[in-house]
Short mmCIF file of the C-alpha atoms (twelve columns), coordinates in Angstrom:
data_MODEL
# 
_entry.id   MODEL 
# 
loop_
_atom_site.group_PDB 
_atom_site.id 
_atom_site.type_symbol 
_atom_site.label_atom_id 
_atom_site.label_alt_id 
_atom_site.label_comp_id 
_atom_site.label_asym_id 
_atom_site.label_seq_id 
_atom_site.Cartn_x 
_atom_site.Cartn_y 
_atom_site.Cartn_z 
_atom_site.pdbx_PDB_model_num 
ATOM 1   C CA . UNK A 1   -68.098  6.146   -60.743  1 
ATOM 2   C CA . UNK A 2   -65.533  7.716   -62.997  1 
ATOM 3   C CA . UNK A 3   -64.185  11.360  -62.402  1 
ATOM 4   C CA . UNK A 4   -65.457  13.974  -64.685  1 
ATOM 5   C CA . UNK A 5   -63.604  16.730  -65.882  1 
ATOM 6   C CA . UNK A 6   -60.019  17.267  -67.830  1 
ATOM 7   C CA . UNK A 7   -57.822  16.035  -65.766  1 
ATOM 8   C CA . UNK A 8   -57.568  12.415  -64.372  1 
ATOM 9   C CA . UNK A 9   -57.643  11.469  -60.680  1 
ATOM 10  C CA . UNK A 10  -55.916  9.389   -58.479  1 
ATOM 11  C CA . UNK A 11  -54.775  7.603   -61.208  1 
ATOM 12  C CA . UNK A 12  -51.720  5.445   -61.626  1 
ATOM 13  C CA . UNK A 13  -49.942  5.157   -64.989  1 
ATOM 14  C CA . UNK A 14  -46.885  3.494   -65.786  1 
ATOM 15  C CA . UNK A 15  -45.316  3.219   -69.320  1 
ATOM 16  C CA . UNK A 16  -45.902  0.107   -71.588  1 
ATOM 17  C CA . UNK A 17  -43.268  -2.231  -72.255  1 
ATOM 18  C CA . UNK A 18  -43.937  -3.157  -75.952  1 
ATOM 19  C CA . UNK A 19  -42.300  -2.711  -79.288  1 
ATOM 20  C CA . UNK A 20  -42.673  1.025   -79.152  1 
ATOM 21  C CA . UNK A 21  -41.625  1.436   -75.432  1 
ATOM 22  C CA . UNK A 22  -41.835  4.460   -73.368  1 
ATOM 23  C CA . UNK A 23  -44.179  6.572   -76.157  1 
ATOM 24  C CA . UNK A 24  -47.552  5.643   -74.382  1 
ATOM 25  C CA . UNK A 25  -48.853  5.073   -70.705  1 
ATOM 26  C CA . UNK A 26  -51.712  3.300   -69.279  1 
ATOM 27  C CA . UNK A 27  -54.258  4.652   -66.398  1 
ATOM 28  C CA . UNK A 28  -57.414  4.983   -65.448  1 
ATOM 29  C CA . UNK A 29  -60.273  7.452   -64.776  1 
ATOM 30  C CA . UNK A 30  -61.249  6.371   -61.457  1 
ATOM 31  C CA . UNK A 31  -59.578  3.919   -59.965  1 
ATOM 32  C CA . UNK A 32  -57.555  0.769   -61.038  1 
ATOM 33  C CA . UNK A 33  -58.769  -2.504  -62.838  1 
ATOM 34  C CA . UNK A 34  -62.138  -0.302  -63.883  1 
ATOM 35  C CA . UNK A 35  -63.359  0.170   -67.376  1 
ATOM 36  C CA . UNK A 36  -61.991  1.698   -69.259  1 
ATOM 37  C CA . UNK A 37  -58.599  1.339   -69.705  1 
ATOM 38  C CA . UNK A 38  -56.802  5.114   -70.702  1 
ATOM 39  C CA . UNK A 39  -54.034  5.238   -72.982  1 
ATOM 40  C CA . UNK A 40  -52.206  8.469   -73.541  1 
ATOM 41  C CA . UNK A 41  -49.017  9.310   -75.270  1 
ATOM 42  C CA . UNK A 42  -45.970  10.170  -73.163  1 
ATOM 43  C CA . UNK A 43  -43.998  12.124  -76.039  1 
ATOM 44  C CA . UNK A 44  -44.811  14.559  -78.673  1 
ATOM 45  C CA . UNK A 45  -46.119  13.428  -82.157  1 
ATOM 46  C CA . UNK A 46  -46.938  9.788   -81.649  1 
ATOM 47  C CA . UNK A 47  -48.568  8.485   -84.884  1 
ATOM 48  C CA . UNK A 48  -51.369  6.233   -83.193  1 
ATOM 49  C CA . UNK A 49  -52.517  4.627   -85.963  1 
ATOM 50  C CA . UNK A 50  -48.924  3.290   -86.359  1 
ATOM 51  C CA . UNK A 51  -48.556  2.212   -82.688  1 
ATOM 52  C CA . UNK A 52  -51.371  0.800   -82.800  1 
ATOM 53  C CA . UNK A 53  -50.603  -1.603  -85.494  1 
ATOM 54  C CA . UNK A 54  -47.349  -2.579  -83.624  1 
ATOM 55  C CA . UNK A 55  -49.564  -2.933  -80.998  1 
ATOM 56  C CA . UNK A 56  -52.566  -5.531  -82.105  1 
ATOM 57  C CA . UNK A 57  -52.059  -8.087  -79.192  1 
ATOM 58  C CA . UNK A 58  -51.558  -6.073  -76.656  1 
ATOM 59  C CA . UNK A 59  -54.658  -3.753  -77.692  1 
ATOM 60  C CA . UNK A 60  -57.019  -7.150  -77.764  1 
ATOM 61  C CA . UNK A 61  -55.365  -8.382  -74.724  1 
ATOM 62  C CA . UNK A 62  -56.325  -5.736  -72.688  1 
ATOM 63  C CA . UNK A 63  -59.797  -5.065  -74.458  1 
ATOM 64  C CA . UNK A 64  -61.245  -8.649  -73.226  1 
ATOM 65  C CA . UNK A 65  -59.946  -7.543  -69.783  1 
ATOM 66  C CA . UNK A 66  -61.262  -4.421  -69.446  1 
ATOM 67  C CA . UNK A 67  -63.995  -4.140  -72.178  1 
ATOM 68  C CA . UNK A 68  -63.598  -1.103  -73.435  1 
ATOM 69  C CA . UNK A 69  -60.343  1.213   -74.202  1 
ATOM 70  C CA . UNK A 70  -59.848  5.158   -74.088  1 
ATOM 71  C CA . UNK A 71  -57.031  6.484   -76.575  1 
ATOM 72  C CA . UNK A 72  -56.800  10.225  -75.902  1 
ATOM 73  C CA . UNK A 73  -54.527  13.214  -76.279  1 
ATOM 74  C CA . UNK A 74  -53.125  11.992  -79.375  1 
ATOM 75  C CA . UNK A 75  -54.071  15.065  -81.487  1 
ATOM 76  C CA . UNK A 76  -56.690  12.829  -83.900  1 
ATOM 77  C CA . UNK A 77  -58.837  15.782  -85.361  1 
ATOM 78  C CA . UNK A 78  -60.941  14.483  -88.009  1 
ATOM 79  C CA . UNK A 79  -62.785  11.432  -89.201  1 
ATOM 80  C CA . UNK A 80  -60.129  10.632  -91.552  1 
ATOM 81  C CA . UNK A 81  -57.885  10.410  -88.616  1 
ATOM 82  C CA . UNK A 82  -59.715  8.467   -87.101  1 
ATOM 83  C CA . UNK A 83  -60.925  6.060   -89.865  1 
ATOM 84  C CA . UNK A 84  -57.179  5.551   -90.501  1 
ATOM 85  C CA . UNK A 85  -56.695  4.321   -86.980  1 
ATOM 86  C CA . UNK A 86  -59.674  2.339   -86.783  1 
ATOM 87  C CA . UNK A 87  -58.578  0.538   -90.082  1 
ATOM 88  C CA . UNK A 88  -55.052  -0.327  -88.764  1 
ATOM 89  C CA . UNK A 89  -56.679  -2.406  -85.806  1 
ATOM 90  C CA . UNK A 90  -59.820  -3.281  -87.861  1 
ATOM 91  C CA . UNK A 91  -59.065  -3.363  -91.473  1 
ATOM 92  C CA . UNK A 92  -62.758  -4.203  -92.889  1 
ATOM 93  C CA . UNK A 93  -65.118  -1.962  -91.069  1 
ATOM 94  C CA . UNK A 94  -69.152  -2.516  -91.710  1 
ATOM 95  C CA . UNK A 95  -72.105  -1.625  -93.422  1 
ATOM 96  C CA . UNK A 96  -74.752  -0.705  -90.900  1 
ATOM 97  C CA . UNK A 97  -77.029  -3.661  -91.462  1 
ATOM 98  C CA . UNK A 98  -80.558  -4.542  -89.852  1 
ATOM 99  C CA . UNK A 99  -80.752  -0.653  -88.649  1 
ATOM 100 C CA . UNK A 100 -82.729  0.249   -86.252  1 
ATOM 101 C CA . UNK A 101 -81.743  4.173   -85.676  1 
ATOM 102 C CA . UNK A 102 -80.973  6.698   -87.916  1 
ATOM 103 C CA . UNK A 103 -77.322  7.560   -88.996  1 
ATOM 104 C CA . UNK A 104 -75.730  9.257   -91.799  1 
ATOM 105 C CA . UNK A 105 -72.927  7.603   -93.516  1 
ATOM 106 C CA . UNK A 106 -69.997  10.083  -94.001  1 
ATOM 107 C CA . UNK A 107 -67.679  7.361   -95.802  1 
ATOM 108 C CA . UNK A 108 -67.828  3.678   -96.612  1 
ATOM 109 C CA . UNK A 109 -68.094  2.061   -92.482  1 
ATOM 110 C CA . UNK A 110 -67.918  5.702   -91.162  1 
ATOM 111 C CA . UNK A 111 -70.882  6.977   -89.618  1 
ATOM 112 C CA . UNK A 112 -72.247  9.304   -87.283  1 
ATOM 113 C CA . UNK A 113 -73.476  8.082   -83.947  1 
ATOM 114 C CA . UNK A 114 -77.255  8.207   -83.910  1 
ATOM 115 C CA . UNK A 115 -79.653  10.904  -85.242  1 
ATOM 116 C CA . UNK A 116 -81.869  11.110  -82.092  1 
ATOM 117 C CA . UNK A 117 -82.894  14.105  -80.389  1 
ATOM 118 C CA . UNK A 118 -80.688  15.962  -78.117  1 
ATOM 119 C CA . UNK A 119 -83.134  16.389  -75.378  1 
ATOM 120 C CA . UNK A 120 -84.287  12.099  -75.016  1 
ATOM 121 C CA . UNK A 121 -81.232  9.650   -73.664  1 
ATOM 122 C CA . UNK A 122 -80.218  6.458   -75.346  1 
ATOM 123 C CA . UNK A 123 -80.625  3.515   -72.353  1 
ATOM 124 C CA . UNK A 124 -77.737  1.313   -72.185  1 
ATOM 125 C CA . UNK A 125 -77.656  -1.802  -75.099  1 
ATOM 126 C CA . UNK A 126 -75.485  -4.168  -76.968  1 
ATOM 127 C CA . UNK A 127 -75.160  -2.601  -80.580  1 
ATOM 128 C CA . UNK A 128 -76.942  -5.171  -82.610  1 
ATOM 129 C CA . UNK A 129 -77.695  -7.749  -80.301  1 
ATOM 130 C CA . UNK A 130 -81.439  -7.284  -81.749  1 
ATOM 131 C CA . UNK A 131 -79.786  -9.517  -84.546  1 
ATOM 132 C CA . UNK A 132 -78.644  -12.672 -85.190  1 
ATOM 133 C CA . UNK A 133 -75.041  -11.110 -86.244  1 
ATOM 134 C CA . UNK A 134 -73.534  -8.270  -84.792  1 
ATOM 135 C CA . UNK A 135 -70.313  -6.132  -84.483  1 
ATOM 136 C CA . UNK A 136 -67.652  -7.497  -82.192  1 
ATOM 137 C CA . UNK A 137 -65.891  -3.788  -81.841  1 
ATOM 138 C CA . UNK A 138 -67.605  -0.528  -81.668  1 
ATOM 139 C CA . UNK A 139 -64.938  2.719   -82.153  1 
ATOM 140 C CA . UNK A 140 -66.273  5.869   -81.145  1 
ATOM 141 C CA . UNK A 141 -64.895  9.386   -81.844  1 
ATOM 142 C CA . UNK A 142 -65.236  12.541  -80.438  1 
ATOM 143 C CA . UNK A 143 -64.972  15.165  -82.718  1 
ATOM 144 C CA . UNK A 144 -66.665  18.378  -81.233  1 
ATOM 145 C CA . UNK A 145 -67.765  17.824  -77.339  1 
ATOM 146 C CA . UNK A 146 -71.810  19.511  -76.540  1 
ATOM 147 C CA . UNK A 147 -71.833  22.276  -74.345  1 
ATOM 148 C CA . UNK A 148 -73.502  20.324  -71.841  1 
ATOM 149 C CA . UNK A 149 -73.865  16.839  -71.526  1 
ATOM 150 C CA . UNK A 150 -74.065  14.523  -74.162  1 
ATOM 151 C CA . UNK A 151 -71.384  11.746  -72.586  1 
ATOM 152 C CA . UNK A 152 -71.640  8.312   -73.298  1 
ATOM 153 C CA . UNK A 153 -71.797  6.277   -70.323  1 
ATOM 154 C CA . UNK A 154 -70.372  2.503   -70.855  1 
ATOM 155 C CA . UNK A 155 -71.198  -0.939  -68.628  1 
ATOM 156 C CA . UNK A 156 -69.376  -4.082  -67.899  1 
ATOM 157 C CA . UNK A 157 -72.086  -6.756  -68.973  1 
ATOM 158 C CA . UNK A 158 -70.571  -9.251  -67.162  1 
ATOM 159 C CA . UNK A 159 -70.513  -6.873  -64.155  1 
ATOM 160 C CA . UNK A 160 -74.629  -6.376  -65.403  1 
ATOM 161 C CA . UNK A 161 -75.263  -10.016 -65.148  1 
ATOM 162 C CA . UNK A 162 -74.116  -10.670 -61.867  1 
ATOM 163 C CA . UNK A 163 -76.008  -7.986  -60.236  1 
ATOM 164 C CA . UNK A 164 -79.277  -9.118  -61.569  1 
ATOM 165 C CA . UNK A 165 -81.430  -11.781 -59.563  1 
ATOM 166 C CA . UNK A 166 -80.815  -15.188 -60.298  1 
ATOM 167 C CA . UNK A 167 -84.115  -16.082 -60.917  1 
ATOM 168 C CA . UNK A 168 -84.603  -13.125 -63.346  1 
ATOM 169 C CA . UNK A 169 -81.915  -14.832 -65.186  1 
ATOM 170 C CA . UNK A 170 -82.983  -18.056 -65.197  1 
ATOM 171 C CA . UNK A 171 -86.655  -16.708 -66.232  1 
ATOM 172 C CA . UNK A 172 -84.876  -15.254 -69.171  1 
ATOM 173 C CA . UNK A 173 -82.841  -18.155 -69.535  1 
ATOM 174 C CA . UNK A 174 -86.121  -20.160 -69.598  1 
ATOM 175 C CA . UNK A 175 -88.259  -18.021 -72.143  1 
ATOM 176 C CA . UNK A 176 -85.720  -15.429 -73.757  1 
ATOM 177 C CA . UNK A 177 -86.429  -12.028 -75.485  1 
ATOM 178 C CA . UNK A 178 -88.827  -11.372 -78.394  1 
ATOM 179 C CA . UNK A 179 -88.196  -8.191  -80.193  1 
ATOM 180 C CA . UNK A 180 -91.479  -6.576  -81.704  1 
ATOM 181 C CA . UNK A 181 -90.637  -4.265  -84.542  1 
ATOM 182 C CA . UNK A 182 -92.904  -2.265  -86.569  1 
ATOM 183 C CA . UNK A 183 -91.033  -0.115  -90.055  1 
ATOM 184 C CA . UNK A 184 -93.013  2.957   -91.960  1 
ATOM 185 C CA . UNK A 185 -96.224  5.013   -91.313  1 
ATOM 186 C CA . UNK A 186 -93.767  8.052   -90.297  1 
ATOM 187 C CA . UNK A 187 -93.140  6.496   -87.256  1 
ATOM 188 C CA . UNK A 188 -89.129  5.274   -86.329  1 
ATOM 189 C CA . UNK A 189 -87.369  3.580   -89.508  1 
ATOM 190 C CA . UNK A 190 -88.685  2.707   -92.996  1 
ATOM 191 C CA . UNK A 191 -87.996  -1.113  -93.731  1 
ATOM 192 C CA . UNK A 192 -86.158  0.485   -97.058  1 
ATOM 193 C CA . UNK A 193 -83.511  2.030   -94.532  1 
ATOM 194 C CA . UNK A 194 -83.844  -0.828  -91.794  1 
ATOM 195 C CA . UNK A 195 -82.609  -3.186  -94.656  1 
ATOM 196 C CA . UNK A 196 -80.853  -1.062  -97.251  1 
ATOM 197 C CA . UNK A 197 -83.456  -1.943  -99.905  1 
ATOM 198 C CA . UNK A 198 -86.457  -0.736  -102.119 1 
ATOM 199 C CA . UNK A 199 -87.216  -4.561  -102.866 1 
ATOM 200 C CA . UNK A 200 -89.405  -6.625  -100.720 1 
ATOM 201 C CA . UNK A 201 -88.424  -10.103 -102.004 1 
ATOM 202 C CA . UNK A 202 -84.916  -9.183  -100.605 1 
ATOM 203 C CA . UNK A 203 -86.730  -8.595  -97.317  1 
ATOM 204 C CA . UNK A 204 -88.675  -11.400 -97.307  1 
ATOM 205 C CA . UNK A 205 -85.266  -13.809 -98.051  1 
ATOM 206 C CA . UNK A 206 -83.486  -12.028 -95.497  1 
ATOM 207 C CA . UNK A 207 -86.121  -12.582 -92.995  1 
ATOM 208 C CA . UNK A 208 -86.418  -16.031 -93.706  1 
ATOM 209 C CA . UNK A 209 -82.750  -16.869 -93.435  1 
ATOM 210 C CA . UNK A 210 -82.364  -14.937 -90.515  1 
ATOM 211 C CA . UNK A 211 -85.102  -16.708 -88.732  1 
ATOM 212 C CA . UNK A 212 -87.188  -13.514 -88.519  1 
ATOM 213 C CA . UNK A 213 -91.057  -13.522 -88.334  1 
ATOM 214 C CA . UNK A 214 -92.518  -11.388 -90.507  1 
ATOM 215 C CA . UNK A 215 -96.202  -9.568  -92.157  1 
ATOM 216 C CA . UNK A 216 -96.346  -6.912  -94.716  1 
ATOM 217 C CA . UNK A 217 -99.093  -4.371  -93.181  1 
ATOM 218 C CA . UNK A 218 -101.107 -1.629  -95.035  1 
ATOM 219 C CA . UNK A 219 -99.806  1.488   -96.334  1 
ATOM 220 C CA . UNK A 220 -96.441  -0.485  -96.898  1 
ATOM 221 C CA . UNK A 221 -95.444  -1.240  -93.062  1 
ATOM 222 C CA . UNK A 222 -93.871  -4.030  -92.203  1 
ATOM 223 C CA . UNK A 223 -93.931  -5.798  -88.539  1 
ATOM 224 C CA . UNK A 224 -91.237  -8.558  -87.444  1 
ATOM 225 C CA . UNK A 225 -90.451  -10.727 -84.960  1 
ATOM 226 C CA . UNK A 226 -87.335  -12.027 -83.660  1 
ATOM 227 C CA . UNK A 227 -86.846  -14.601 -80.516  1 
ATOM 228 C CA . UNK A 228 -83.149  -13.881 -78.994  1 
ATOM 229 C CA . UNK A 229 -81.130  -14.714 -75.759  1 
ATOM 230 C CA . UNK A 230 -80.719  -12.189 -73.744  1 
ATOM 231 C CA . UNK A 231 -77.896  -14.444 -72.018  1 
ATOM 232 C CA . UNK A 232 -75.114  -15.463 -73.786  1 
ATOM 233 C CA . UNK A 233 -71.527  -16.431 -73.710  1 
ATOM 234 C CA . UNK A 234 -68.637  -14.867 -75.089  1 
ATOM 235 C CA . UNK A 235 -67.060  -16.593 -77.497  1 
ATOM 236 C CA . UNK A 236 -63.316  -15.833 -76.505  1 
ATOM 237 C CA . UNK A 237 -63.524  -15.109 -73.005  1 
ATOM 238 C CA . UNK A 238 -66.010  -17.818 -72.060  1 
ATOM 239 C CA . UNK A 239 -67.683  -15.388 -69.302  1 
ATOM 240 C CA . UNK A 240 -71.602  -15.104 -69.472  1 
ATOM 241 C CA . UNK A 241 -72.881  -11.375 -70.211  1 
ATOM 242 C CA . UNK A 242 -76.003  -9.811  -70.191  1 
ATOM 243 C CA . UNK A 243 -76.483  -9.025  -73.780  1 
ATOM 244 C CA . UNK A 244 -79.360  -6.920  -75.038  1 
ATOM 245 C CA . UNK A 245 -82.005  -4.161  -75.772  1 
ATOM 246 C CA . UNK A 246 -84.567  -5.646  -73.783  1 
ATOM 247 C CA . UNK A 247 -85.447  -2.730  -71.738  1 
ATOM 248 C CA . UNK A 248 -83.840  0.110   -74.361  1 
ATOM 249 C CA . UNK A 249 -86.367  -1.412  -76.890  1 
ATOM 250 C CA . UNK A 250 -89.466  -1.341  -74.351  1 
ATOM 251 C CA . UNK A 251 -92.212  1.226   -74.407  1 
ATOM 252 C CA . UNK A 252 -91.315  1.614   -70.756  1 
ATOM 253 C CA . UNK A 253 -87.814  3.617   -71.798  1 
ATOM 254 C CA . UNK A 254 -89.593  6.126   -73.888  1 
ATOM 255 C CA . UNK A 255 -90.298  9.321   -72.005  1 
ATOM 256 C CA . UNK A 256 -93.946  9.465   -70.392  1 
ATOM 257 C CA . UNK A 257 -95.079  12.102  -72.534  1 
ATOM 258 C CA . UNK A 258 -93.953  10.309  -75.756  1 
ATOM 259 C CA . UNK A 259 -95.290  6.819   -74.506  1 
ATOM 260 C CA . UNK A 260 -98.636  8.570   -73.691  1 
ATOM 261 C CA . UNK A 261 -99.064  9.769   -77.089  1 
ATOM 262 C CA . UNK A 262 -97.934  6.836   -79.008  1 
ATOM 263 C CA . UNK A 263 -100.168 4.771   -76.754  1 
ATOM 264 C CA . UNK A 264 -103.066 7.367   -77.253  1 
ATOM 265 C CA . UNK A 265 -102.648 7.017   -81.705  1 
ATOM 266 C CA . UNK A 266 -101.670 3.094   -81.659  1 
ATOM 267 C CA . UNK A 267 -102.282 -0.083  -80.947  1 
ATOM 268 C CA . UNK A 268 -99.588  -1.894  -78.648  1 
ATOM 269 C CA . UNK A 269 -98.899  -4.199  -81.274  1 
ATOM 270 C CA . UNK A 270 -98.451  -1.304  -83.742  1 
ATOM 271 C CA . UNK A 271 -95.503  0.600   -81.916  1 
ATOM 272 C CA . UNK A 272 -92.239  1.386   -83.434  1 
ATOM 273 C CA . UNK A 273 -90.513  -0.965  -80.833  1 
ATOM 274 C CA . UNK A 274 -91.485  -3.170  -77.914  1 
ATOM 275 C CA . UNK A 275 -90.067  -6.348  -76.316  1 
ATOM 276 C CA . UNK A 276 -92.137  -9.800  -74.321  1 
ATOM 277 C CA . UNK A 277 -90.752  -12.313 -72.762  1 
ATOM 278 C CA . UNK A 278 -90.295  -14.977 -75.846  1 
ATOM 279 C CA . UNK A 279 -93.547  -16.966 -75.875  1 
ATOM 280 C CA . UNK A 280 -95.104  -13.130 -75.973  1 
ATOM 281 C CA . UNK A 281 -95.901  -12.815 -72.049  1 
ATOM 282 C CA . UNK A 282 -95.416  -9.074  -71.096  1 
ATOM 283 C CA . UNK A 283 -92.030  -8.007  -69.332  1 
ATOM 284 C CA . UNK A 284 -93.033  -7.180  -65.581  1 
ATOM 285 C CA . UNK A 285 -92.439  -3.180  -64.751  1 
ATOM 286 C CA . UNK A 286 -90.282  -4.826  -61.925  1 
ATOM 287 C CA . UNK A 287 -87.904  -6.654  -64.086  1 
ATOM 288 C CA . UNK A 288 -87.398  -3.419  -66.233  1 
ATOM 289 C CA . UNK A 289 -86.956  -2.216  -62.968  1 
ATOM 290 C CA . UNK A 290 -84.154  -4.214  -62.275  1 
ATOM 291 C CA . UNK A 291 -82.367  -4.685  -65.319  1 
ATOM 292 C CA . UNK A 292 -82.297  -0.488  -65.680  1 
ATOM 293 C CA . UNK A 293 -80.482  -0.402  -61.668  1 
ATOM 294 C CA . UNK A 294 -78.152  -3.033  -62.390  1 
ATOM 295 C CA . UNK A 295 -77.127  -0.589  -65.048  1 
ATOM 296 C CA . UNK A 296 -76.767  2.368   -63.381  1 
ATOM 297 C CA . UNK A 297 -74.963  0.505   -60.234  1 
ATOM 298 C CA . UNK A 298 -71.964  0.155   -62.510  1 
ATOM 299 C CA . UNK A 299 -72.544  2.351   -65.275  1 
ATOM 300 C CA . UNK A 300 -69.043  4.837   -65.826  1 
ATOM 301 C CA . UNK A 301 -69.765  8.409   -67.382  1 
ATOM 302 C CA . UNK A 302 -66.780  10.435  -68.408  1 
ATOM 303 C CA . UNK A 303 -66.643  13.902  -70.077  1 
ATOM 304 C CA . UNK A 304 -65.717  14.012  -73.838  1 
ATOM 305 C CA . UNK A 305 -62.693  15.221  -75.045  1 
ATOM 306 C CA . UNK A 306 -62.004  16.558  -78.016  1 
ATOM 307 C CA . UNK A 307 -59.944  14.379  -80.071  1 
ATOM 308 C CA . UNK A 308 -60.767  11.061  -77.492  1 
ATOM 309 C CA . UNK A 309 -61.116  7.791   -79.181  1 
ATOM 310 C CA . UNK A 310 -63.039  4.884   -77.496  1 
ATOM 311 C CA . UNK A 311 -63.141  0.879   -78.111  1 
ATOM 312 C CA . UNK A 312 -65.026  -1.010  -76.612  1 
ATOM 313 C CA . UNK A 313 -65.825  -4.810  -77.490  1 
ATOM 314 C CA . UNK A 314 -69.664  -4.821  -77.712  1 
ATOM 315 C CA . UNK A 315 -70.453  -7.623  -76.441  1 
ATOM 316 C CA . UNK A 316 -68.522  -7.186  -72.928  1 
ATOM 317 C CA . UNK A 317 -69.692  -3.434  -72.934  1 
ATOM 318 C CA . UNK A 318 -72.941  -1.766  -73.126  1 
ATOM 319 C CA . UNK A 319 -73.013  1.714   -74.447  1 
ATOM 320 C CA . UNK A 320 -75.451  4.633   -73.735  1 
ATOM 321 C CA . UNK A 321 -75.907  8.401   -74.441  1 
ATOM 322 C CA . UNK A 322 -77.155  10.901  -72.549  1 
ATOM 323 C CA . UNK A 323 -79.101  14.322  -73.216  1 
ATOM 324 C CA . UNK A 324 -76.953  17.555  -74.213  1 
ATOM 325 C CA . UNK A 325 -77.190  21.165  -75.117  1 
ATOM 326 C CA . UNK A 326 -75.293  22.129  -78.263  1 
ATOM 327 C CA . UNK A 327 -73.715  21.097  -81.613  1 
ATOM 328 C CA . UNK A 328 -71.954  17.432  -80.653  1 
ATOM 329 C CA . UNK A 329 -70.524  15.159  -83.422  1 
ATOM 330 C CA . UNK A 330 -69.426  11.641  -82.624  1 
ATOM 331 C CA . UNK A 331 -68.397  9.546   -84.712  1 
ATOM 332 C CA . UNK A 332 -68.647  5.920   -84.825  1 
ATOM 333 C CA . UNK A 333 -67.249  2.145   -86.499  1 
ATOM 334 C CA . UNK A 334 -68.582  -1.065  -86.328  1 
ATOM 335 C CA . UNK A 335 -65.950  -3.889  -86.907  1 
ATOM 336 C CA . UNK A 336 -65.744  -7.819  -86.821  1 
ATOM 337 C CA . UNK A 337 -68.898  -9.380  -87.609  1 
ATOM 338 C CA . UNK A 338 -69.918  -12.231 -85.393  1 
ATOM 339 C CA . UNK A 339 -72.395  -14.708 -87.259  1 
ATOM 340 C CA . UNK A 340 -74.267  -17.136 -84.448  1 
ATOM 341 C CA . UNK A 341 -74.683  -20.505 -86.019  1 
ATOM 342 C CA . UNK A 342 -77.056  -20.220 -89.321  1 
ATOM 343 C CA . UNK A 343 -77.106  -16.861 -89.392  1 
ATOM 344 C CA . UNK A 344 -77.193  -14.271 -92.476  1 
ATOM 345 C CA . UNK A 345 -75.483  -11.338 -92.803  1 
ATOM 346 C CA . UNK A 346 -77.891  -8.429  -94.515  1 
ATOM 347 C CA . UNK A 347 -74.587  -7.337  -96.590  1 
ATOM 348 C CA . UNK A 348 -74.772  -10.982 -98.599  1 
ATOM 349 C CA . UNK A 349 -78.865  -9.929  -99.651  1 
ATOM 350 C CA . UNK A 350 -79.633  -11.438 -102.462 1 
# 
């Protein structure tokens, strides 16, 4: 479990040998080969954005080892910083597409991290992987730290899958994940937000070229349905991951007090979110079970910092939030779409 607090421990750094030698160092927060990989400056005034650039390879090299990367102390103090450096690794950032939380966009890919409340934790997912395409790179920024709280634990999916039961894999293998949504009636997203639209025909071609089941309900809801691995291979590093929102996205992760009242005004098949096996058997409590241990046997929580960038390649790295006290602004990136075979990217809507 990483160290929390401002300084780093037990932690062996050495300086990089690339183009811009001797200005940055590598460490870690715990202890060595674990996610995430720290890079600090070793001199005053390094530019990171323009290190960075000098730096592409060795910044993907060691993001498919490690899975996610922590750039901090390098004085970045606003979202224009940071959207600068983001840009020089990741020059076209992306629309938030398909949405299923709220954010508010501060400039064109820029956005806050999600508008849920303070007191109810985020459960570890895949950003996206609710969709048939999805962001390769997630950058996170923290611009003011919460007074308590409010850290973003990350997990090595392919540390995930191989702590999970073999036959729970294989049963997932077998029957994969279907995602139940439900948009409108004042209850989690509008499908006008969820899809960036006012016009249901759009909807209704973007469904059906995504492969997405779909019913128009009364008082202008809208219910999908969307079959998905929940195992899948990376497509550069060939290693399998456990890639998902199966249990983030079931009624089970909702507090009891929140479930209970949902359940008490709605019909299952009504709620915001839910997930079945993919013929539409219920998930067992003890496979949620499971899935949410595996998580927190290798889950790594460090403290914010402010001015601490993070990148982490989404598919290798599961991301989650906890609760906090106070004002807290992170902001966030999405970056490199990845389109599985077929699939249709909601920015090309018709």
């Amino acid at each position: 479990m990483a160290f929390e607090g401002n300084r780093f421990r037990n932690v062996r750094r050495k300086a990089t040998s690339l183009r811009l030698e001797s200005v940055v160092k590598t460490g870690f927060l715990a202890s060595e080969d674990s996610t995430p990989l720290v890079i600090e400056p070793t001199v005053d005034n390094v530019k990171l954005a323009t290190w960075a650039m000098h730096n592409k390879a060795f910044i993907e090299e060691v993001l498919l080892k490690y899975g996610a990367i922590l750039f901090r102390n390098f004085n970045i103090k606003s979202a224009m910083r940071f959207e600068e450096l983001a840009r020089a690794i990741t020059p076209e950032l992306l629309d938030y597409c398909e949405r299923s939380s709220p954010r508010t966009e501060l400039s064109r890919g820029i956005y806050t991290s999600t508008d849920y409340p303070a007191d109810q934790i985020i459960q570890f997912h895949n950003e996206q992987s609710y969709s048939h395409s999805w962001p390769m790179k997630l950058w996170f920024f923290c611009e003011r730290t919460a007074e308590q709280g409010g850290a973003t634990p990350i997990a090595d999916c392919r540390k995930v899958f191989r702590r999970l039961d073999r036959k729970l894999r294989d049963r997932f293998i077998d029957k994969k994940v279907l995602y139940l949504r439900n948009y409108g009636n004042g209850l989690g997203l509008s499908w006008q937000t969820a899809f960036q639209t006012n016009d249901k025909v759009k909807v209704e071609n973007y469904c059906r070229r995504s492969g997405i089941g779909f019913k128009w309900k009364v008082n202008n809801g809208l219910q999908t349905r969307q079959v998905f691995d929940a195992i899948v291979g990376h497509p550069k590093t060939r290693e399998l991951i456990w890639f998902e929102h199966v249990a983030f996205f079931h009624i089970s992760s909702l507090e009891p007090s929140i479930r209970e009242t949902l359940l008490s005004n709605l019909d299952e098949e009504d709620l915001p979110f839910n997930t079945y096996y993919g013929d539409g058997a219920p998930i067992e409590a003890s496979v949620l079970d499971e899935i949410r241990e595996a998580y927190r046997q290798v889950a790594v929580r460090f403290a914010w910092e402010e001015g601490d960038v993070m990148l982490i390649d989404n598919m290798l790295t599961a991301h989650a939030r906890e609760k906090y006290v106070g004002p807290r602004k992170i902001v966030v990136a999405m970056a490199e779409l990845l389109l599985k075979s077929g699939a249709y990217c909601c920015e090309a809507t018709p």
